[in-house]
Legacy VTK file of the C-alpha trace (Angstrom):
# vtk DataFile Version 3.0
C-alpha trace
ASCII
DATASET POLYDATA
POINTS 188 float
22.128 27.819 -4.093
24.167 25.558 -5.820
22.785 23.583 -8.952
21.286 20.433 -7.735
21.000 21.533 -4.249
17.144 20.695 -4.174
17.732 17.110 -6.046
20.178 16.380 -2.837
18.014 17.422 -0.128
15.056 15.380 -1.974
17.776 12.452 -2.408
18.496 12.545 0.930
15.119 12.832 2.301
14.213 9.622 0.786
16.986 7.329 2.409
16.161 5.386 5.245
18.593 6.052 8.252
17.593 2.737 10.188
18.037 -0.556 8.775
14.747 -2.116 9.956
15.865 -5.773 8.843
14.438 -8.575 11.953
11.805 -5.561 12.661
8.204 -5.425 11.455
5.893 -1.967 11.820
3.229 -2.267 13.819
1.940 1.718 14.113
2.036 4.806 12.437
1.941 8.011 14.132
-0.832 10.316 12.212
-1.801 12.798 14.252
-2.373 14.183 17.838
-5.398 14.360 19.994
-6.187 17.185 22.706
-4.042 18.915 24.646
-2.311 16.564 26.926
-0.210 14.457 24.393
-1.864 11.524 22.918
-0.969 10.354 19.510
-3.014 9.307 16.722
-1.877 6.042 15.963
-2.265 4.459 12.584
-2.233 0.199 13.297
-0.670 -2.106 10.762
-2.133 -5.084 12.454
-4.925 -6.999 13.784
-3.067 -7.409 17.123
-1.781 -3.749 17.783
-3.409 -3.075 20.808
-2.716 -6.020 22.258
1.085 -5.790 20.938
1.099 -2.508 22.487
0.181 -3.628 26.275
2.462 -6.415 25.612
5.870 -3.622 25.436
6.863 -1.735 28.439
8.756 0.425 25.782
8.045 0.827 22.394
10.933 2.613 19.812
9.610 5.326 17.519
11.608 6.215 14.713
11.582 9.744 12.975
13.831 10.778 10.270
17.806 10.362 11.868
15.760 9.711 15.227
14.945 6.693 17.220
13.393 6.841 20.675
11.988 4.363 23.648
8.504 5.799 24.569
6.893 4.270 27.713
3.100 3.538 26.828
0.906 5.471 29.502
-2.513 4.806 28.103
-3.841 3.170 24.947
-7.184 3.457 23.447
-9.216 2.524 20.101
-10.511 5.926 18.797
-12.746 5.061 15.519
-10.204 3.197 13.184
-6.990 4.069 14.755
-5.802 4.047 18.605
-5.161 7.038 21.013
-1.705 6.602 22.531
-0.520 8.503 25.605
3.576 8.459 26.280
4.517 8.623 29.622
7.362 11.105 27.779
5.038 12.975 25.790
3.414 15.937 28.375
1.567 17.866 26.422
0.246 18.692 22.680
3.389 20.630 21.468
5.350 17.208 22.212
2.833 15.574 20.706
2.898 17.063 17.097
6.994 16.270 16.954
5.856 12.610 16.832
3.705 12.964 14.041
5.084 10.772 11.044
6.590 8.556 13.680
6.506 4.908 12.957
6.563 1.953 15.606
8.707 -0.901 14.445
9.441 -4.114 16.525
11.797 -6.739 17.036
10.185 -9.589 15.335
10.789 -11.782 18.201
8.622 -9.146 20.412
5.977 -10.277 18.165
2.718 -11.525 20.101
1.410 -14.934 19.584
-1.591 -14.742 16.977
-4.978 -16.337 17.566
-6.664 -18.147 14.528
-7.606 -15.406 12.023
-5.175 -12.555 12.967
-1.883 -11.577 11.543
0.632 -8.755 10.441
0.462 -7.528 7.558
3.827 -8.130 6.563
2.909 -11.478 6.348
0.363 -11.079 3.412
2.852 -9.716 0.755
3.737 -12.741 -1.345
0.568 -14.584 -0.556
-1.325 -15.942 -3.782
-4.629 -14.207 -4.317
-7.605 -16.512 -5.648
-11.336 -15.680 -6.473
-14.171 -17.561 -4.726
-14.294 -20.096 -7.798
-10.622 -20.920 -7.350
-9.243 -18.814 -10.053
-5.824 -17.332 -9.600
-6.260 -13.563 -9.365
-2.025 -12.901 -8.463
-0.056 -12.327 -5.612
-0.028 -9.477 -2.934
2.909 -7.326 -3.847
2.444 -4.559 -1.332
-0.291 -3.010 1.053
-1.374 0.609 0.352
-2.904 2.762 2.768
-5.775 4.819 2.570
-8.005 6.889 4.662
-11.121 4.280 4.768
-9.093 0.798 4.172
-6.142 -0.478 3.457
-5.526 -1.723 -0.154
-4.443 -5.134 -1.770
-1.870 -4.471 -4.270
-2.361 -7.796 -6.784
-0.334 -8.720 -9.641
-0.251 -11.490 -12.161
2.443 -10.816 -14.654
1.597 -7.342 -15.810
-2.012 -7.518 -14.886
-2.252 -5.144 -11.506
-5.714 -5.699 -9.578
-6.508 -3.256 -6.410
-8.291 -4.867 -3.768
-9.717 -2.892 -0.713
-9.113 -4.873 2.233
-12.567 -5.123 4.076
-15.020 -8.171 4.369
-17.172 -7.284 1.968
-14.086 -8.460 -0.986
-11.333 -10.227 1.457
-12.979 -13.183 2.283
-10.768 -15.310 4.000
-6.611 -15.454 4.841
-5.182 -18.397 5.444
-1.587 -18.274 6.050
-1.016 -21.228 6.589
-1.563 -22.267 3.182
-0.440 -18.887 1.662
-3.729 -17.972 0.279
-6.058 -15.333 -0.208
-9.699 -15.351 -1.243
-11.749 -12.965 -2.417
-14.693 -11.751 -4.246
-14.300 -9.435 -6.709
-16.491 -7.202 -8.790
-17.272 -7.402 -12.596
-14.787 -5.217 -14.055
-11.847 -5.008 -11.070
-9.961 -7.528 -13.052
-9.178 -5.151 -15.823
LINES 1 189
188 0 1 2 3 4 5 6 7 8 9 10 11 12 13 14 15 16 17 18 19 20 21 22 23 24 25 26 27 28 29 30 31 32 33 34 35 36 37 38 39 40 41 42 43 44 45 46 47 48 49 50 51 52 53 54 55 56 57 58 59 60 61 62 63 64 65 66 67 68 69 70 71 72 73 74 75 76 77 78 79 80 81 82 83 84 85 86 87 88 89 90 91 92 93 94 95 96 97 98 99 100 101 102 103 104 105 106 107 108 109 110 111 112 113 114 115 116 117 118 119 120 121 122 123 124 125 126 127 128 129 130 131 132 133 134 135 136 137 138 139 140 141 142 143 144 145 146 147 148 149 150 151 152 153 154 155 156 157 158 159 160 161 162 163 164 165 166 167 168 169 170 171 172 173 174 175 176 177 178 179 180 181 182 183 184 185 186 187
C-alpha cells in the first residue's frame, strides 16, 4: 500500500457527496427490525411522523447513494419510528439502509402547530435561564442514546444541555429564545 493510502480513504470517507443546501434532515436510519424490512428510524423532529405520511416518496441518502423509497407503513416504536419501504422486502435489504439519512426539500416541510419545530431551527437561538440570565446560544444538537443534547456557548464558556422537560423549559421561535433550568454546577 502506498504511504498515505489510509489518510485518503479516511479523507475521502469524510466528504459529503450531496450538497444538502434548501434540504433539512428529518430521520436517521439506525437499525432494522424483524425480518420483513422495517427500518429503525432515528427522528430529528417533533413532526416526523406526520412529515412522513405527508411524502409519497421520501429520498434516502447513503454514502455516493441517493434513493426515492415509497413509505409502506410507519410506526412509533419506543423513541424512534418503525418504517416499512414498499422497496425494502425483507431484512437483508433492510440492513443496506442502515446509516441512511432522510433529508427534505425545505419547501416539503409540514406546517408546524404552536410548540413544534425542526431542529434545525434551534441552532443560533439564544439560551436564557429561568431568571433571565443569558446562558449562550445553541451551536449544534448532539445525539445520544436517551436525549438529544443542547450544545451552548457563550464566548468560550461551552454548557451541555440535555434536551428533555425536566431542563428545556420552553422554545419560542418566534422570539429566538430558549429557556431553561439548569443545575448548580452545569454552568462550569
Amino acid at each position: 500500500m502506498k504511504r498515505g493510502g489510509i489518510k485518503s480513504i479516511l479523507d475521502r470517507r469524510k466528504k459529503r457527496f450531496f450538497d444538502h443546501k434548501g434540504e433539512v434532515l428529518i430521520g436517521r436510519v439506525v437499525g432494522v427490525h424483524g425480518i420483513k424490512g422495517e427500518v429503525k428510524v432515528k427522528p430529528e423532529s417533533d413532526v416526523f411522523e406526520r412529515q412522513m405520511e405527508a411524502l409519497e416518496t421520501i429520498p434516502l441518502y447513503r454514502g455516493t447513494k441517493k434513493e426515492e423509497l415509497k413509505i409502506e407503513s410507519i410506526r412509533p416504536y419506543k423513541d424512534i419510528y418503525l418504517v416499512k419501504f414498499k422497496d425494502v422486502p425483507d431484512r437483508t435489504a433492510a440492513e443496506e439502509r442502515i446509516g441512511g439519512e432522510i433529508w427534505i426539500d425545505k419547501s416539503k416541510e409540514v406546517e408546524l402547530r404552536e410548540g413544534e419545530f425542526y431542529y434545525h431551527q434551534l441552532i443560533g437561538l439564544e439560551v436564557v435561564d429561568e431568571n433571565g440570565e443569558r446562558v449562550g446560544e445553541i451551536v449544534s444538537i448532539m445525539e445520544q442514546p436517551a436525549s438529544h443534547i443542547l450544545v451552548v456557548r457563550d464566548g468560550e464558556k461551552e454548557v451541555l444541555i440535555p434536551f428533555i422537560g425536566e431542563f428545556v423549559k420552553s422554545v419560542d421561535l418566534k422570539e429566538g429564545k430558549v429557556v431553561v433550568s439548569l443545575l448548580e454546577g452545569m454552568r462550569s
